[in-house]
N, C-alpha and C positions, 0 to 999 in steps of 0.2 A: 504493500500500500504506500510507501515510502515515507518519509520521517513528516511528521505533524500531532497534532494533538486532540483528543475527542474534545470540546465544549459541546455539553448536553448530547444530543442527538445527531450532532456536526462534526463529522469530522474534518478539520482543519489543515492543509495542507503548510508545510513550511516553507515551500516552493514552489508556484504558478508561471510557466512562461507559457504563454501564447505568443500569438507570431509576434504582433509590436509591440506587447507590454508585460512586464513580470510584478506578480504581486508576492510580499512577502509576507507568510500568511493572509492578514486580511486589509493591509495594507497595500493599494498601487504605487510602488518605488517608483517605477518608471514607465514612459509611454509614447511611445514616437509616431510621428508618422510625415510622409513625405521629407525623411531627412532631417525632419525639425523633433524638438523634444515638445510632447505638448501635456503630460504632464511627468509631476516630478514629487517623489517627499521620502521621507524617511531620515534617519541620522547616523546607525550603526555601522560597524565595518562591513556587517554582511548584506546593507540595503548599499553600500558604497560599492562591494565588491557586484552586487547584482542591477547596478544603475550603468557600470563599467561595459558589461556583456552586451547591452541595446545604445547606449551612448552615439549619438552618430559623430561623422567626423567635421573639426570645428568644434566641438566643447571639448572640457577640458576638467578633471576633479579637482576638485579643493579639497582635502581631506585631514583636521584635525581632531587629535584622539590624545587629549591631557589623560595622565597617570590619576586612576581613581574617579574618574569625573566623567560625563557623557559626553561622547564622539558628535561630532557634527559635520554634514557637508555641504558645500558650496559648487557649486558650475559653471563655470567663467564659458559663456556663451561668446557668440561674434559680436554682440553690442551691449552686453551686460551680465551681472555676475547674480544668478537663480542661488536664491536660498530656498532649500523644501522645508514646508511649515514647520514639521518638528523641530524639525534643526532649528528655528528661527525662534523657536518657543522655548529651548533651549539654551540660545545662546543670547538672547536680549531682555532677560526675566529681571536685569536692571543694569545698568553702564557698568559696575565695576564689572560684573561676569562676560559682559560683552567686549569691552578692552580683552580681558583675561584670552577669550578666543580667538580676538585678532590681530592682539598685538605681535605674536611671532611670526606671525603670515601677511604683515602690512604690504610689505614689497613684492608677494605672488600674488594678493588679491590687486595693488594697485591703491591704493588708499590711504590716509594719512592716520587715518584713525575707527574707534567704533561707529562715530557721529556720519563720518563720512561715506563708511560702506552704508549704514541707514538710511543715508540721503541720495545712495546713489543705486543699490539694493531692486530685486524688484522676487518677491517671494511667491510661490507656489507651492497648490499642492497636489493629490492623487489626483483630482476632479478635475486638472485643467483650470482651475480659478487662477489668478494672480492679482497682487495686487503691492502698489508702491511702498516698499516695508517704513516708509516712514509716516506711513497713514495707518500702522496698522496696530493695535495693542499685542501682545506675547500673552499668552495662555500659561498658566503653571503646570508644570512637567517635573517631575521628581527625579532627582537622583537616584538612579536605577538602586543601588547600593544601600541607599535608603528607605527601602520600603518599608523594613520593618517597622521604621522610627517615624516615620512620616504619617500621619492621620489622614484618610481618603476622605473624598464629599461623603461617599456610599461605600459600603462594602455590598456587593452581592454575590449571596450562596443559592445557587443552581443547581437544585434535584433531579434527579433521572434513574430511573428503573433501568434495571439491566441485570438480565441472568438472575433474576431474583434476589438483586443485592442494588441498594439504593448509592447512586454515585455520586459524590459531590465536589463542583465546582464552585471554586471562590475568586470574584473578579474585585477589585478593587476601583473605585471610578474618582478621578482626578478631573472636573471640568468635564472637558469632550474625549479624554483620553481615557479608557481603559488597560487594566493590568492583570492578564487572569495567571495565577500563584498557586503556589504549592505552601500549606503551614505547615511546619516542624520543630521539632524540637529540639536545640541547641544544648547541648549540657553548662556551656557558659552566661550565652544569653538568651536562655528559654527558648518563645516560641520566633520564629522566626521566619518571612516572608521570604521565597525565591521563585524568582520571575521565570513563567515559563514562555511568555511571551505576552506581544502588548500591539496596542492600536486604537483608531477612532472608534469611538463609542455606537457611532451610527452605524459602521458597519457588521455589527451581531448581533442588531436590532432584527426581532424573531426565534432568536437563536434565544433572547433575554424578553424581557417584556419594552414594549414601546415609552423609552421614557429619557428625559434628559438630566441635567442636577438643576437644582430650583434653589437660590439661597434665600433664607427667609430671615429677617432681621426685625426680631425681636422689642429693641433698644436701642440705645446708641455702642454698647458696651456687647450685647448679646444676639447670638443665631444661632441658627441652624441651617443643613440642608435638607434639602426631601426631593424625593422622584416628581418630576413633573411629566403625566402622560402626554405623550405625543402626538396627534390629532389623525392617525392612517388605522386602517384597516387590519386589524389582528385578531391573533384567536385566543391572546391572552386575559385574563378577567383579572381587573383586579379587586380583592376582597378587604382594601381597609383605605382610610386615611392617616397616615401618618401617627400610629399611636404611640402615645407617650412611655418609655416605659426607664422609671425610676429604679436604681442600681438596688437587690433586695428588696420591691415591692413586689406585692399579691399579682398586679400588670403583668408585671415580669414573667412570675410563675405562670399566669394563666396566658401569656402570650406563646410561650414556650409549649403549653399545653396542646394549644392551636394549632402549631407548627407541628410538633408530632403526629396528630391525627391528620394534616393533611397529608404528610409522609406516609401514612399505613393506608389512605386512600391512595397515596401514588401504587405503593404495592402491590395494589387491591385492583389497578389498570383503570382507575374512577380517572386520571390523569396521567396524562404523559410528560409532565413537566410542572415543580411547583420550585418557586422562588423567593427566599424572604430577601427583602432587600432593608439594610441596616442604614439609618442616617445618622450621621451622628452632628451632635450640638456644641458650642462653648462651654457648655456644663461636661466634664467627664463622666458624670455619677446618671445623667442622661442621655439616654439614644430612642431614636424614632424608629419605629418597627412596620415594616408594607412587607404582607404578603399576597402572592399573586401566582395565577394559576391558569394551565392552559389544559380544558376538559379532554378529553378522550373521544366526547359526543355530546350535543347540548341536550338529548332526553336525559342521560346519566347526572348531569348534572343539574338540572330542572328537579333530578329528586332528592338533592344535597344542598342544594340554595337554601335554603328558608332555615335549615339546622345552621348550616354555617353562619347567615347574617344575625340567626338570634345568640351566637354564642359570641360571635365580635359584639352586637351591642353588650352584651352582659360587661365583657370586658371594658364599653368607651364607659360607662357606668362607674365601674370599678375605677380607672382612672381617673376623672370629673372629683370620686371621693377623697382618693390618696393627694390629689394632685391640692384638693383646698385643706386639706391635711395639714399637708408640708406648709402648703403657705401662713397656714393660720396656727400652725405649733399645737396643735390638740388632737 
């Protein structure tokens, strides 16, 4: 089948070339046609090494790769120098990081400075978009090496039946970036996050339920994030709003509850796919709980609905209590 990775029901390829364009995994690195690049993105040595193989002749690579820190590259065209988005989300997250990637390649980009590849720059990505990178804000992209340590918008765990044994996938959601990961356990520093590979968020839409990050701000001081559904056509349901759930409350326990039983109906073939998706808030001690579910057949599930919304309302109940609880000390 050759090397990739199952997400849910997907199997993932780690290498696509078709005739003009190669995607790695679920990213399009590169895409050409008629001699011209039309589009372009990625950051790693191995979307550089896979931008290299279609590249027509007339560009040219840029490619820096700091000790520790994330790679990025550049393509010095016939009338200008293409940064692909990641790269660009990467390397412009604020001036000092941006200096840091260009100051040893000033005189092969042609440039005086960070200011001036910015101003002179012109960014793209998988899609063929582009646009004048000094119009454009940079997106947060985490230090690969950091995932452990680094707090995502979302974390989302992705159920799937298989062979009689329930699978789970955990994707981590940064903005528009996804990071789907392997947990384990370190003897040093316990649990520990390793990347099995990453990408736009929109492109395993289906695969996950229709949805993007939504920050919601609280205060001047406090937020959170939460799923915001996506307005297309799927077959995913989803069964809650955002519920609250406080570190060692009743919520907790009975959200956990929830989640379990919809796991023994995944089992059960009632679904072929159920997904909680974790928000997490400025509070540590709280996190937002969305679970979502894509039926098997909408009769199967026309006779599990009404069990299911009376036992989430039970819980927004339970929550509404704990939550004046806390605020009012009694």
């Amino acid at each position: 089948m050759g090397s990739g990775f199952w997400l849910g029901n997907t199997y993932i390829k780690r290498k696509v070339r078709e005739r003009n364009c190669i995607y790695h995994y679920t990213t399009k690195v590169i895409e050409v046609e008629d001699g011209k690049v039309k589009a372009l993105d990625g950051f790693s040595i191995t979307d550089r090494n896979y931008i290299a193989e279609l590249l027509p002749r007339g560009y040219s690579i840029i490619f820096r790769a700091p000790r520790n820190d994330n790679s990025v590259i550049m393509v010095d065209s016939r009338d200008s120098i293409l940064i692909p988005l990641m790269s660009y989300d990467i390397m412009f997250s604020d001036i000092e990081t941006a200096e840091f990637y260009v100051k040893p390649i000033k005189k092969v980009l042609g440039v005086k400075d960070a200011d001036d590849l910015k101003s002179n720059a012109i960014v793209i990505d998988e899609d063929g978009n582009t646009y004048r990178a000094k119009d454009i804000k940079s997106s947060y992209f985490p230090y690969l090496r950091e995932l452990s340590y680094s707090r995502p918008d979302l974390t989302i765990i992705l159920y799937t039946s298989s062979d009689d044994e329930v699978v789970k996938d955990v994707i981590d959601v940064y903005g528009k970036y996804y990071f789907n990961v392997i947990v384990a356990n370190h003897p040093l520093h316990g649990r520990m996050r390793h990347l099995l590979f990453l990408g736009y968020l929109k492109d395993i839409i289906g695969i996950i339920p229709p949805i993007r990050t939504k920050h919601v701000k609280i205060d001047p001081y406090r937020g959170h994030c939460e799923p915001k559904d996506l307005n297309v056509i799927d077959e995913w349901i989803r069964l809650t709003d955002s519920e609250w759930c406080g570190a060692y409350s009743e919520s907790e326990k009975e959200l956990k509850r929830l989640e379990d039983v919809l796991i023994e109906l995944l089992k059960l073939n009632a679904f072929e796919n159920v997904c909680t998706v974790i928000s997490y808030s400025s509070n540590v001690f709280v996190n937002y709980i969305d679970f979502y579910v894509k039926p098997t057949s909408k009769a199967i599930y026309s006779l599990l609905k009404d069990d299911i919304e009376r036992k989430i309302s039970e819980i927004q109940e339970l929550e509404i209590r704990e939550i004046i609880r806390d605020l009012f000390k009694f």
